[in-house]
C-alpha angles and dihedrals in degrees: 000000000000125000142203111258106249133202094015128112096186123132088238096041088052095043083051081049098050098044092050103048077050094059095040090053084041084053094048091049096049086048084050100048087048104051089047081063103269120147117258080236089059104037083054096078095077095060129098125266082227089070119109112246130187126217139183129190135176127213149163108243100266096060089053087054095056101041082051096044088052094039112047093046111116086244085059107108107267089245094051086056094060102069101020089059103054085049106050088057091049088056085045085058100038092044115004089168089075097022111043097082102057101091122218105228096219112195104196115224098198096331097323127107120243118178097168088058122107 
């Protein structure tokens, strides 16, 4: 679990601080607003867009073509690339007959690749 950074005045060390005492006062209102009988849906909305999230998602081929094609472009959010690049490899390596033809646009940060970079 993460801490407060104690014991540190740096500007680094107190923006960590903030953010988590944040998170922490985001986390306490969500609890609140659920156990007075909000949906979890509802309740969401006070909780930060740093927060992980999972989600999981069904589709024909050629819906997967399309969401890969779109999110592994280099003008896909970093973020989006991610997770749309891994698995787009993963589908390259379990059906390359359907797969093998959509490229992966890698940008290179000092000799690594980097296909999430912008």
């Amino acid at each position: 679990m993460w801490e407060l950074a104690a014991f540190c005045n740096c500007v680094e060390c107190m923006k960590y601080n903030y953010w988590y005492i944040h998170c922490r006062n985001c986390e306490s209102v969500y609890t609140l607003l659920v156990d007075q009988g909000a949906k979890a849906e509802e309740a969401r909305s006070v909780l930060p867009n740093s927060l992980k999230t999972e989600i999981v998602m069904t589709a024909n081929v050629r819906q997967w073509r399309k969401v890969l094609q779109l999110r592994t472009a280099i003008a896909a959010h970093p973020q989006m690339r991610q997770v749309a690049v891994p698995l787009l490899e993963i589908f390259k390596k379990e059906m390359p007959a359907l797969f093998e033809d959509i490229k992966i646009d890698y940008e290179t940060n000092n000799g690594y690749l980097i296909p999430w970079a912008q």
